[in-house]
FIPAGU-330644 format. One record per residue: residue in one letter; chain; x, y, z of N, C-alpha, C, O in turn. Coordinates in pm, whole numbers, plus 50000, padded with zeros to 5 digits. Each point is the difference from the previous one (the first is absolute). Example, Ala and Ser with C-alpha at 12.3 -4.5 7.8 and 13.67 -1.06 7.14 Angstrom:
// FIPAGU-330644
A_A_51319_49431_50780_49911_50119_50000_50090_50120_50000_50104_49998_50066;
S_A_49861_50107_49862_50082_50119_50006_49923_50109_50073_50051_50111_50017;
//
This chain:
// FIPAGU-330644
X_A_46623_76287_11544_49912_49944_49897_49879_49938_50068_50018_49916_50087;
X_A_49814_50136_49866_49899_49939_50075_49960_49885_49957_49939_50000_49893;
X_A_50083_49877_50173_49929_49859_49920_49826_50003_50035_49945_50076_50080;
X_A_50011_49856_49864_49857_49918_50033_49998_49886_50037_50074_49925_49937;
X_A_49845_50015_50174_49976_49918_50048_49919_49922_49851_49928_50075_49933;
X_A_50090_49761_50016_49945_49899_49943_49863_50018_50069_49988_50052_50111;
X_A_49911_49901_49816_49861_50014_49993_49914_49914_50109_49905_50025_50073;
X_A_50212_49817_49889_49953_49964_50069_50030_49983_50167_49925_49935_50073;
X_A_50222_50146_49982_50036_50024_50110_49936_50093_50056_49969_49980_50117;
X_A_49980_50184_49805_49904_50091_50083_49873_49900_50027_49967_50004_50118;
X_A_49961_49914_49808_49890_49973_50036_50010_49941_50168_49939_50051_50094;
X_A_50149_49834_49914_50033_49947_50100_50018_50110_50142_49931_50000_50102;
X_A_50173_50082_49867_49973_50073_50127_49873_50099_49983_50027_50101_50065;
X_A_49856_49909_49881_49922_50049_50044_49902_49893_50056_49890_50025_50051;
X_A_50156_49876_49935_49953_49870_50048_50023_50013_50166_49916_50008_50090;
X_A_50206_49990_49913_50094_49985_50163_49922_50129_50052_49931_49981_50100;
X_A_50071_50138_49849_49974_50115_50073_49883_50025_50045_49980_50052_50110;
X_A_49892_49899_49775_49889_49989_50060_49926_49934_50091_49892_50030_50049;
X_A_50216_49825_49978_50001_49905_50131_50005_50049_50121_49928_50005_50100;
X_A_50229_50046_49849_50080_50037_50102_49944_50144_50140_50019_50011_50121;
X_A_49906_50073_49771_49949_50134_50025_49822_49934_50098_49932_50063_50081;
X_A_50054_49840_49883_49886_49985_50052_49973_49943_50103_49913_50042_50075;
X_A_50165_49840_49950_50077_49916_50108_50051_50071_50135_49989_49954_50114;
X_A_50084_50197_49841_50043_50065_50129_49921_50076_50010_49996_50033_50118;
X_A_49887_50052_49791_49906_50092_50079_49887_49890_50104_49990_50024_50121;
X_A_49958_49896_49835_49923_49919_50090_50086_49905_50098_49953_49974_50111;
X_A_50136_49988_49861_50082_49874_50111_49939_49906_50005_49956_49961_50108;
X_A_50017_49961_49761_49903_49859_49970_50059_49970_49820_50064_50050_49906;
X_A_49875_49856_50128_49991_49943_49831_49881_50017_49923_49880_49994_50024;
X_A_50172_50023_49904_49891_50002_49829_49884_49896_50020_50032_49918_50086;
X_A_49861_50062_49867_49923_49854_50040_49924_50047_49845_49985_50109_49945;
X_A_49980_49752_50020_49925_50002_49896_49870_49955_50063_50005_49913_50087;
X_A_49847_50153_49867_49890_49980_50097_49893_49959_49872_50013_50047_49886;
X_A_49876_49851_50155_49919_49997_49892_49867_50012_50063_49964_50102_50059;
X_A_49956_49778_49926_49839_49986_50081_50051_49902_50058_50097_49940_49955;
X_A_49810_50014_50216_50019_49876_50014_49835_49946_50008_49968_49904_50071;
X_A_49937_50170_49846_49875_49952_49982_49992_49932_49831_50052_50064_49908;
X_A_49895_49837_50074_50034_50018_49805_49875_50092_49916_49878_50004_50019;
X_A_50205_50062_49890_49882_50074_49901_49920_49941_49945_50025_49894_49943;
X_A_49900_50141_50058_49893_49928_49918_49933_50048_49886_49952_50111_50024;
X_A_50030_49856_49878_49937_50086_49844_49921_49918_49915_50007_49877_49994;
X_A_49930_50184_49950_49865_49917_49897_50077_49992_49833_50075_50082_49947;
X_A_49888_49823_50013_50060_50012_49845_49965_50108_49892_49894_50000_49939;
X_A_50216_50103_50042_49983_50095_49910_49991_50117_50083_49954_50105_49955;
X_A_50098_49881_50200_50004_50123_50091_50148_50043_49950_50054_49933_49912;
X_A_50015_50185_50147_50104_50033_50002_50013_50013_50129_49919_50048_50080;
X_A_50261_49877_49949_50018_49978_50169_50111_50060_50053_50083_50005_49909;
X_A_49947_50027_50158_50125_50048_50043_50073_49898_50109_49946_49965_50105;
X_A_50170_49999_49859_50104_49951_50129_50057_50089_50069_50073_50084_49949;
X_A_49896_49908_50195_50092_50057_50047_50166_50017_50071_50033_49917_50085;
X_A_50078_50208_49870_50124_49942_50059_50048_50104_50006_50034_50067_49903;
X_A_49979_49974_50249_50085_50098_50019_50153_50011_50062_50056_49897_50037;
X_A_50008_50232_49972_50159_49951_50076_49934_50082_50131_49902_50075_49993;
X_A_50161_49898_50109_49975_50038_50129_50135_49976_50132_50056_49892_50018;
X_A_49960_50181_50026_49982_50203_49965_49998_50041_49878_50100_49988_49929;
X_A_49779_50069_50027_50016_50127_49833_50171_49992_49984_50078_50040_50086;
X_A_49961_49895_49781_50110_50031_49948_49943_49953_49840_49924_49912_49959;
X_A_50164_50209_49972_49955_49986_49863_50012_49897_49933_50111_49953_50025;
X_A_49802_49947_49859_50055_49947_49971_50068_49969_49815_50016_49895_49938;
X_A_50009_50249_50023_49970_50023_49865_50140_49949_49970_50022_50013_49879;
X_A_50102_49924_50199_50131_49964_49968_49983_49854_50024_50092_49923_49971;
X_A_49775_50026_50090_50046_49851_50038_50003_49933_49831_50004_50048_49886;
X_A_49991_49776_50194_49951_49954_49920_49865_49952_50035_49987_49957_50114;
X_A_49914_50043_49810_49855_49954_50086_49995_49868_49940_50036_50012_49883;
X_A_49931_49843_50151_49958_49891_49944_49857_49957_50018_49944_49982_50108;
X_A_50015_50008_49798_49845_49911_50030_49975_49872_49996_49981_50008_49879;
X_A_49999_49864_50146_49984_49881_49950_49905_49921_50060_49942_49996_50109;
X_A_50059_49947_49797_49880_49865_50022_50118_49858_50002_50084_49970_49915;
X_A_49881_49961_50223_50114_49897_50035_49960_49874_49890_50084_49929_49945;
X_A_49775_50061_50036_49983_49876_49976_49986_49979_49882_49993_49885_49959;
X_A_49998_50256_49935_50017_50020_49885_50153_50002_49881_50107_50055_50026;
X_A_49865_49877_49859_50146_50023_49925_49948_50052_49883_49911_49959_49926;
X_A_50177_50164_50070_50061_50055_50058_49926_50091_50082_49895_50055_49966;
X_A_50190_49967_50197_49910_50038_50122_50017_50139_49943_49897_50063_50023;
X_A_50184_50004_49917_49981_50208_49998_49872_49961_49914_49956_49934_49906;
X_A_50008_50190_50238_49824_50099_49947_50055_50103_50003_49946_50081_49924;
X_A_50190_49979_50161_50027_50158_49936_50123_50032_50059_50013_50004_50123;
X_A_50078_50020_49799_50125_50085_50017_50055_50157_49961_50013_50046_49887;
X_A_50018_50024_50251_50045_50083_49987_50152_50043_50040_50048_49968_50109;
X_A_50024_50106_49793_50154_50004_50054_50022_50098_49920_49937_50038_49902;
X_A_50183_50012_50160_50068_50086_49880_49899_50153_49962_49987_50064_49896;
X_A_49959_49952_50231_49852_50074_49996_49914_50005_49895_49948_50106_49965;
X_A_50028_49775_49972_49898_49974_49917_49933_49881_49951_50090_49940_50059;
X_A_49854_49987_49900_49896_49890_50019_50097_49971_49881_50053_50069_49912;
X_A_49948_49762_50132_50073_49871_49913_49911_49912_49962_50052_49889_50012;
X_A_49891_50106_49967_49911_49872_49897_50064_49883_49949_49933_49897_49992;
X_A_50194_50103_49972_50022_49888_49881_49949_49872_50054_49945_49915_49931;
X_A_50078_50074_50211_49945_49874_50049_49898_49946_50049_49963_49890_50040;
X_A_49989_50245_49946_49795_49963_50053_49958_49879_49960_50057_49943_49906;
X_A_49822_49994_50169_49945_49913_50003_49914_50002_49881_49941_50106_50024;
X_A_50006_49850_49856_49949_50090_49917_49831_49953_50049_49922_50004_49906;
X_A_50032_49964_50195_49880_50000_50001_49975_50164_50092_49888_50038_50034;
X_A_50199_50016_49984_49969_50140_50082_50055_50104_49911_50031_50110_50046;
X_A_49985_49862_49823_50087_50119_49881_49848_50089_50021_49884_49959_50008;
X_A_50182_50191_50000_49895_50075_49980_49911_50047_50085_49908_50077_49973;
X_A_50128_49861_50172_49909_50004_50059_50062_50056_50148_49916_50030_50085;
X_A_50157_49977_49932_50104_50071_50133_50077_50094_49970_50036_50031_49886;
X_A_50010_50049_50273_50066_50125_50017_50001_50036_50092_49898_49972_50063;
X_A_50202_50110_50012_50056_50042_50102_49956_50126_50007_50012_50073_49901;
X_A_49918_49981_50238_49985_50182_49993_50157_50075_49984_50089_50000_50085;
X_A_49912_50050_49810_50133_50047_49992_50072_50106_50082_50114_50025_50038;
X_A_49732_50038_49974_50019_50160_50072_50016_50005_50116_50066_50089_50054;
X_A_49861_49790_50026_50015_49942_50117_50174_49962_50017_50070_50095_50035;
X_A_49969_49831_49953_50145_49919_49980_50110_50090_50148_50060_49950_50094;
X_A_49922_50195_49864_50115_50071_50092_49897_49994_50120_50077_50008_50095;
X_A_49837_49986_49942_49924_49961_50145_49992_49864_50073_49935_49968_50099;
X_A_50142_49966_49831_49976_49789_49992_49921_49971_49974_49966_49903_50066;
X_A_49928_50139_49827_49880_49882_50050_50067_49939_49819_50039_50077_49913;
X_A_49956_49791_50077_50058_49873_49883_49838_49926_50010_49982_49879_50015;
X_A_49947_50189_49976_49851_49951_50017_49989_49923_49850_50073_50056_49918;
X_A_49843_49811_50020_49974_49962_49859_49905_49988_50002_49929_49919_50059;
X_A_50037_50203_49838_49835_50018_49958_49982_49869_49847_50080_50000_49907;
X_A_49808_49909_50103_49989_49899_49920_49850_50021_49944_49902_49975_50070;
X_A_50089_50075_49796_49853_50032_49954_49958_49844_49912_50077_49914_49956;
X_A_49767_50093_50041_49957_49867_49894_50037_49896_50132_50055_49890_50005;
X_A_49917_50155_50047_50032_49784_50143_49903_49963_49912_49887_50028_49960;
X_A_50268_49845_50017_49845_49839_49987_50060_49903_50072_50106_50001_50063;
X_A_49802_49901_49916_49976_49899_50121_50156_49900_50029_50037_49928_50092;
X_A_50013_50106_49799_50166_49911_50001_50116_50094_50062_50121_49980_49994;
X_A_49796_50155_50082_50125_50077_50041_49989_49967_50155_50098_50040_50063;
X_A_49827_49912_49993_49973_49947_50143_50136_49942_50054_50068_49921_49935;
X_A_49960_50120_50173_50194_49948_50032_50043_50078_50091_49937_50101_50030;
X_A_50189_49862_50037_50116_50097_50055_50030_50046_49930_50013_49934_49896;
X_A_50022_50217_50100_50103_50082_49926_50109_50032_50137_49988_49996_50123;
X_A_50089_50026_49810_50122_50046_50066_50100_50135_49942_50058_50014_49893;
X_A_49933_50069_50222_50082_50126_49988_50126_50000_50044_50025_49996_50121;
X_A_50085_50009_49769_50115_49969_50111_50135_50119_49914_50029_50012_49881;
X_A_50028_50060_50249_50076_50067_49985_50158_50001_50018_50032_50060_50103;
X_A_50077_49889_49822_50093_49925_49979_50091_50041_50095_50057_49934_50087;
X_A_49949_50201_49881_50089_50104_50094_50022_50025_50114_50098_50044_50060;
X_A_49745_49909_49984_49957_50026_50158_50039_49866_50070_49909_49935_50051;
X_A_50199_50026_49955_50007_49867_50097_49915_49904_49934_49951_49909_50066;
X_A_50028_50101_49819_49900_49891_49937_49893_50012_50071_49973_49910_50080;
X_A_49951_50192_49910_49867_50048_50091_49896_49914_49926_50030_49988_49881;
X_A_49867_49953_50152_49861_50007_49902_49916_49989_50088_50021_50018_50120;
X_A_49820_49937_49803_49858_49972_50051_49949_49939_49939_50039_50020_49885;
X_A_49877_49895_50119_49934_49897_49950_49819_50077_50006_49963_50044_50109;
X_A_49960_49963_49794_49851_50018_49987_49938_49915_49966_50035_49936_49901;
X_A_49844_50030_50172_49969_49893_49922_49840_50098_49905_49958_50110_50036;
X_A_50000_49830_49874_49933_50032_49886_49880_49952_50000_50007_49937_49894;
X_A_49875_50044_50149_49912_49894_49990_49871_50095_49899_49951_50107_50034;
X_A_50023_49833_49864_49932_49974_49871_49869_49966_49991_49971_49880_50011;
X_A_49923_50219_49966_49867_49909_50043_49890_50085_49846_50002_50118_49966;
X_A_49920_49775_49977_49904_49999_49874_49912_50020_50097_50000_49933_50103;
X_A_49891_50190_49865_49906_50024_50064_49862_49884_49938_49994_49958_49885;
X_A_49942_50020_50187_49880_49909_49994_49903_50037_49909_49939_50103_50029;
X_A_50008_49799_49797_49891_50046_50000_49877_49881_50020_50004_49883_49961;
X_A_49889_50184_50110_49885_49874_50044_49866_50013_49897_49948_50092_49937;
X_A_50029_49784_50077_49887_49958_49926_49922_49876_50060_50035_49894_50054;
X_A_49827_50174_49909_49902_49899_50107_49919_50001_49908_49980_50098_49929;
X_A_49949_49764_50058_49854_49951_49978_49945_49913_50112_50037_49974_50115;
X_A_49847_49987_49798_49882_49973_50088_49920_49901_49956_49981_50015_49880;
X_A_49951_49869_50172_49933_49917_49960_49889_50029_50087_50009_50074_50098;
X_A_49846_49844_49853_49844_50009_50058_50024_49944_50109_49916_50035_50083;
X_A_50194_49864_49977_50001_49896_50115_50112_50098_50106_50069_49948_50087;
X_A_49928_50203_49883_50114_50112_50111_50110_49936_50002_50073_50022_50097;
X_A_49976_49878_49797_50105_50011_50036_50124_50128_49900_50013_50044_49885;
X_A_50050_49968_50241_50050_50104_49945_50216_49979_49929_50096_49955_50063;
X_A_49899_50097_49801_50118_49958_49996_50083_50144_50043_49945_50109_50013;
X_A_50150_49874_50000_50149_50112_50021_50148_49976_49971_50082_49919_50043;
X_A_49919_50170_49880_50127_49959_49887_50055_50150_49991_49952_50109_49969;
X_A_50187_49840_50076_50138_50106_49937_50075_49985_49927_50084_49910_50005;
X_A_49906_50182_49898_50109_49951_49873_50160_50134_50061_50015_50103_50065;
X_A_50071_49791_49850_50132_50072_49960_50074_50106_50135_50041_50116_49998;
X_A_49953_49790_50100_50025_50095_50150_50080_49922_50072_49989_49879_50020;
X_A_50114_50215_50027_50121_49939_50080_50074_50094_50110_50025_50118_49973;
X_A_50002_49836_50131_50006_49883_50048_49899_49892_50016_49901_50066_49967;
X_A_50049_49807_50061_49878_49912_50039_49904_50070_50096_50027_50017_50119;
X_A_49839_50032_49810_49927_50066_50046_49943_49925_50138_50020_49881_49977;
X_A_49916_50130_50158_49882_50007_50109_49855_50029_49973_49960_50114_50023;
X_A_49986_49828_49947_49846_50035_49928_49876_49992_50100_50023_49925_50094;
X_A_49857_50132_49909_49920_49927_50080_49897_50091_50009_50009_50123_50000;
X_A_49870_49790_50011_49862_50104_49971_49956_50021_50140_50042_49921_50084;
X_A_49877_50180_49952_49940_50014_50085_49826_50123_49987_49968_50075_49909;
X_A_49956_49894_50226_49882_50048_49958_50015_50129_50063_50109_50032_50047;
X_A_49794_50041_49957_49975_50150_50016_50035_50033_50159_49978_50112_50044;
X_A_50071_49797_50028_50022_50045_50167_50157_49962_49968_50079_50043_50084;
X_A_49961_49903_49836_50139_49950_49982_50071_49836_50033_50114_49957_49987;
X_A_49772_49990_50054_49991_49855_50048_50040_49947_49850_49933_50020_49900;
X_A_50205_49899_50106_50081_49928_49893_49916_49820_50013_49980_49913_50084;
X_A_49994_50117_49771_49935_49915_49981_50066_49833_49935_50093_50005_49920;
X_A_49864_49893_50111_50076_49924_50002_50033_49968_49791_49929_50048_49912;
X_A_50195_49860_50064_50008_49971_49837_49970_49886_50061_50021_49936_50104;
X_A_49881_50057_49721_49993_49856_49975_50076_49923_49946_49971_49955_49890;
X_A_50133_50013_50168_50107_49881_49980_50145_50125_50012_49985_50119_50024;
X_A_50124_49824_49958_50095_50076_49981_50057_50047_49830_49976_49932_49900;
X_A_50080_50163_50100_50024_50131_49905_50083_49913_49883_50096_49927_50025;
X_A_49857_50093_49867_50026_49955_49840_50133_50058_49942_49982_50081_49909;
X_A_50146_49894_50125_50170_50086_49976_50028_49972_49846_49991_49893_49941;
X_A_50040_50215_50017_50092_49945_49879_50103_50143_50003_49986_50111_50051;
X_A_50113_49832_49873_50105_50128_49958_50081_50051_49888_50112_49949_49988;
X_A_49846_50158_49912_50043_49970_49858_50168_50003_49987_50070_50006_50101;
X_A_49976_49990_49788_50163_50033_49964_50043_50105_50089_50107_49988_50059;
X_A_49809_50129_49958_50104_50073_50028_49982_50012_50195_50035_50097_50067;
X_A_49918_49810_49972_49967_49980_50171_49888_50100_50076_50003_50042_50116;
X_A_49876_49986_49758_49911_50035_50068_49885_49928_50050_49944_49928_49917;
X_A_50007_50075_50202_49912_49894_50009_49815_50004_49978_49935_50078_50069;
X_A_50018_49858_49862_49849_50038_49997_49921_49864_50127_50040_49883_50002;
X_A_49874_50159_50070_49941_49947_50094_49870_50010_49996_49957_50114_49995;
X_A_49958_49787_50007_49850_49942_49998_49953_49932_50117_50045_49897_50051;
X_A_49850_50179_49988_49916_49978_50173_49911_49972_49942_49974_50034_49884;
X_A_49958_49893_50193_49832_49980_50011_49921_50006_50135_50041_49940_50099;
X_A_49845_50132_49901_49930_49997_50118_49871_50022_49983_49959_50076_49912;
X_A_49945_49846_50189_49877_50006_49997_49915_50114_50084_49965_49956_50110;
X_A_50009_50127_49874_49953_50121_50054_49856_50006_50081_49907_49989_49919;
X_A_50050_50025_50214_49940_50005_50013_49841_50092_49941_50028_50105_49941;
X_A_49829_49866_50068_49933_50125_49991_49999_50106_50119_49992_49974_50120;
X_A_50020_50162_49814_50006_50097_50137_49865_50094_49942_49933_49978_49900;
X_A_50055_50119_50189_49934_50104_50012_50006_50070_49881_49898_50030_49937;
X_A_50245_50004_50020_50013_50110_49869_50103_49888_49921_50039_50035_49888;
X_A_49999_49854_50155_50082_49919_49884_50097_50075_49960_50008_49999_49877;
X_A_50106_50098_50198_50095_50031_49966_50137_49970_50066_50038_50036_50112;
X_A_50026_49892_49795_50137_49952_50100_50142_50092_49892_49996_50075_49903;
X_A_50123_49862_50189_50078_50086_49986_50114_49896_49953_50025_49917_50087;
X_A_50031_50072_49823_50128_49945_49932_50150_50088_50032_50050_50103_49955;
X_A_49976_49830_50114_50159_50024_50058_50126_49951_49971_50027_49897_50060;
X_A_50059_50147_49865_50142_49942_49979_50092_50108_50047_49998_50119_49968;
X_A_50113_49798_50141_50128_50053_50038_50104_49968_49962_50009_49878_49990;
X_A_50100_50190_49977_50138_49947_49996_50072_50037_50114_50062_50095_49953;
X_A_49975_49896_50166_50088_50051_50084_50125_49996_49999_50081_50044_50081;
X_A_49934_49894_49815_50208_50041_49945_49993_50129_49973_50079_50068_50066;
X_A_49823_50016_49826_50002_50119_49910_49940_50100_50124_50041_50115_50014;
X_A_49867_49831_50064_49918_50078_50102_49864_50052_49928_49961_50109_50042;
X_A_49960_49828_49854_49939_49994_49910_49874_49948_49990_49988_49881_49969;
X_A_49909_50191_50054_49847_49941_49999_49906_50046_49955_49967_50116_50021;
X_A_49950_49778_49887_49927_50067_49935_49824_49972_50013_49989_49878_50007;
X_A_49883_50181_49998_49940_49945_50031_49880_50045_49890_50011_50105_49937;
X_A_49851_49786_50045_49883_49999_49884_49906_50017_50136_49997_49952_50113;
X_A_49940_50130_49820_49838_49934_50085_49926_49932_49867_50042_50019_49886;
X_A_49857_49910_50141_49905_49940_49934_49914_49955_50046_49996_49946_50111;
X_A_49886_50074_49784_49855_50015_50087_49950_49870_49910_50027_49997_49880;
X_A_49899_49900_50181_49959_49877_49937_49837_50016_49964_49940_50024_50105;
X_A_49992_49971_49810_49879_50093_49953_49902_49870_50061_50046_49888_49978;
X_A_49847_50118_50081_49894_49872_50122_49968_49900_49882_49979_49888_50045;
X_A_50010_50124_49778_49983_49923_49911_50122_49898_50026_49965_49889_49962;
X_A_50160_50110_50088_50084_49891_49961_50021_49951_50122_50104_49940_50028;
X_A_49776_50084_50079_49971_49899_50124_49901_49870_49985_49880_50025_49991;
X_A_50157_49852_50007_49852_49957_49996_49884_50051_50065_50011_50036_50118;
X_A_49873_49973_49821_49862_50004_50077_49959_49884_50076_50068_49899_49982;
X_A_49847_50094_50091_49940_49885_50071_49954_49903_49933_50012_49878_50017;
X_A_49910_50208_49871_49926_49905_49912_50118_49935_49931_49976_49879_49990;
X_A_50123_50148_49965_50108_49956_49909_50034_49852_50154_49974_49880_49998;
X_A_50068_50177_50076_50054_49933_50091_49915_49859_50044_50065_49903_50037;
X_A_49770_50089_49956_49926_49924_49999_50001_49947_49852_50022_49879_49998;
X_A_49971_50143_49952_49997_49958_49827_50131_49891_50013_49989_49879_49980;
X_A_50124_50182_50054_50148_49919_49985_49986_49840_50124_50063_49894_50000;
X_A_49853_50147_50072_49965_49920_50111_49942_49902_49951_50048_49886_50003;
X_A_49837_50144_49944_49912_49914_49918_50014_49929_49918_49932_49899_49987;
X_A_50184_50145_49917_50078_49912_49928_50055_49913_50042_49969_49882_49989;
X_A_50155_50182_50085_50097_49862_50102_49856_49871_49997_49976_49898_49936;
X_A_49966_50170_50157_49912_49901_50074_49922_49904_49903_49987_49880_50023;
X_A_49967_50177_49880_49932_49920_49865_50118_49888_49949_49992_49878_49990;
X_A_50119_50213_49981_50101_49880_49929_50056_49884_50072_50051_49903_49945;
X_A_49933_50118_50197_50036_49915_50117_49913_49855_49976_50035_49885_49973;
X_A_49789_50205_50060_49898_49874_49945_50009_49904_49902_49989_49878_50012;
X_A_50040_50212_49858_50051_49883_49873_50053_49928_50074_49945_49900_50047;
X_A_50182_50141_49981_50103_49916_49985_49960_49872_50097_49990_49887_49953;
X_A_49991_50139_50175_49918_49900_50068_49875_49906_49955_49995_49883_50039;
X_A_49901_50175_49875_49950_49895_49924_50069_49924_49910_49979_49879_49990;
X_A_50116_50192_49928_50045_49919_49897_50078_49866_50075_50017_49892_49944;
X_A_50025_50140_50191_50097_49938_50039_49922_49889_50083_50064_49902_50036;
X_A_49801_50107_49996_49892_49916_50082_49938_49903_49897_49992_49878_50014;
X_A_49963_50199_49877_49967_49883_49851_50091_49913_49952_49968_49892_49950;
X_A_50197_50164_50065_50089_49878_49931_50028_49900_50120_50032_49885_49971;
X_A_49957_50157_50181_49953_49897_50041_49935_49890_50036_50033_49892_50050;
X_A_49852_50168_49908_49895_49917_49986_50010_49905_49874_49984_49879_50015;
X_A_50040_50167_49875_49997_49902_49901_50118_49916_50038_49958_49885_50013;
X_A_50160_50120_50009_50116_49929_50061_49950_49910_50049_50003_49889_49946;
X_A_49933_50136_50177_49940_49866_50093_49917_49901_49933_50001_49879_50022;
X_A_49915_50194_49882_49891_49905_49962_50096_49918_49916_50008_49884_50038;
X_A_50076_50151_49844_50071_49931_49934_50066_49883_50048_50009_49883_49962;
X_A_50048_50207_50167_50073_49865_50102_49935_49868_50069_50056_49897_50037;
X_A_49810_50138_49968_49916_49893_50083_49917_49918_49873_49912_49914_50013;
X_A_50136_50132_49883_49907_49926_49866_49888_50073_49982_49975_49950_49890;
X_A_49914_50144_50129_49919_50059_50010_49978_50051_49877_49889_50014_49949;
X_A_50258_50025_49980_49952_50087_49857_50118_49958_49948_50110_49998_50056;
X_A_49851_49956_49792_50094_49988_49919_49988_50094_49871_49896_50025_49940;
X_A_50237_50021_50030_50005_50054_49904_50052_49948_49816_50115_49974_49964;
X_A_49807_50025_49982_50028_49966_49870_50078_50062_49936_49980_50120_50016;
X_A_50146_49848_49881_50053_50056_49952_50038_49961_49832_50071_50076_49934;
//
C-alpha cells in the first residue's frame, strides 16, 4: 500500500535536502550576505535591498524575513510556504514591497521597496530561519532633494534658502574662480512635522567683473549636490554717487545732532549761572 508523506513533513525535508545538498558540494556554510555600504534613495525613488544566500543555493523553500527592529510591528515582508505573508506587515509599507520571485532558486531574497519616503530611513534586516539563523542588517538612508531660492536686496545682500530637504543641507556661495565666500552670520534652521529641514543664509557679495556667483548646497549623507548660478545685474550695486549721497547723510545727521546737543548746552549753563530765566 503507497502512503504520502503529510504536507507539512515533505516541505521540511526539502528543507534538509536543499541544505544538506549544498553544504557538501561547496564544504562551507550557507551565509546570508547584504551591503556593507548603506543605500541611499531620494523620496519617491524605488530602492532595492540587497540579500543574497552564498554559495548560490535556492531560496524558493526558505523562509525569507524582512524587518524593521525599531518598528511595531517590525514585518516589512514575509515570505514562507513559497509565497508572500502579509497579515503582519507593517501597514506603513502595505503595497509597497516584494521579493524577485524568479530570482528566489538562484538566492538572491533581495527587497525591492517602491514610493521611499522619508520615514522609511532605518536598518532593515534579512534573516533566514533555517540557515543557522543566518541574517544581514542594511542600513537605508533617506534623502529630500533640495529646492533653492534666492533673492536680492540693492545693499548685495544676498539671501539663500532651502526648502523641504533632508538630510541637513551644507550651503555656500561662491564667485566665478570658486573662492567660497564668507555668510553673513550663521544659517537660519527650522524643521517641519515631517523632519524636513528648510535653511536661510545670508551673504554680502562682492562687485566683480561679470557679477556672477554660484549657490551651492550639499548633502553628503545622500552624496547629493546641487548648484544655481546667478548673475547680480550692476543696478543693485551701489553707485559712488549713491555711496557719497549715503555718506553725506550720515555726516549731515551727525552735525544736527551735535548742534542740537551744543545749544542744549549752552542754554543749561546759562540757566545754571542765572543768566536766563525762563518764564512759565
Amino acid at each position: 500500500m503507497k502512503t504520502s508523506l503529510p504536507c507539512w513533513l515533505s516541505t521540511m525535508l526539502m528543507y534538509i535536502i536543499t541544505i544538506s545538498s549544498t553544504s557538501s558540494d561547496t564544504g562551507g556554510t550557507v551565509q546570508v550576505a547584504g551591503s556593507a555600504e548603506p543605500i541611499v534613495a531620494l523620496v519617491g525613488d524605488d530602492v532595492i535591498l540587497p540579500c543574497t544566500l552564498r554559495p548560490t543555493v535556492s531560496a524558493v523553500y526558505q523562509t525569507v524575513e524582512w524587518q524593521r527592529p525599531d518598528l511595531k510591528p517590525k514585518e516589512v515582508h514575509l515570505y514562507r510556504d513559497e509565497k508572500d505573508d502579509l497579515a503582519l506587515q507593517n501597514p506603513s509599507f502595505r503595497g509597497r514591497t516584494s521579493l524577485f520571485k524568479e530570482e528566489l532558486v538562484e538566492g538572491n531574497a533581495s527587497l525591492k521597496l517602491t514610493r521611499v519616503e522619508l520615514s522609511d530611513a532605518g536598518n532593515y534586516t534579512c534573516y533566514i530561519p533555517l540557515l543557522d539563523h543566518q541574517k544581514t542588517t542594511i542600513q537605508l538612508i533617506v534623502g529630500e532633494s533640495t529646492h533653492l531660492l534666492t533673492t536680492q536686496s540693492p545693499l548685495r545682500d544676498r539671501s539663500h534658502e532651502i526648502k523641504g530637504c533632508y538630510p541637513e543641507p551644507v550651503m555656500e556661495w561662491c564667485d566665478v574662480h570658486g573662492r567660497v565666500l564668507p555668510a553673513d552670520g550663521p544659517p537660519e534652521t527650522s524643521r517641519d512635522r515631517e523632519g524636513c529641514y528648510t535653511v536661510t543664509s545670508h551673504v554680502i557679495v562682492p562687485k566683480t567683473d561679470n557679477n556672477t556667483f554660484t549657490c551651492r548646497v550639499q548633502q553628503p549623507e545622500i552624496k547629493h549636490m546641487k548648484e544655481r548660478r546667478v548673475h547680480i545685474p550692476d543696478q543693485m550695486f551701489p553707485t559712488q554717487c549713491q555711496s557719497s549721497w549715503l555718506t553725506g547723510l550720515v555726516a549731515a545727521l551727525v552735525g544736527v545732532a551735535v548742534g542740537v546737543a551744543v545749544v542744549a548746552g549752552g542754554l543749561y549753563l546759562l540757566i545754571k549761572i542765572g543768566m536766563l530765566t525762563i518764564s512759565m
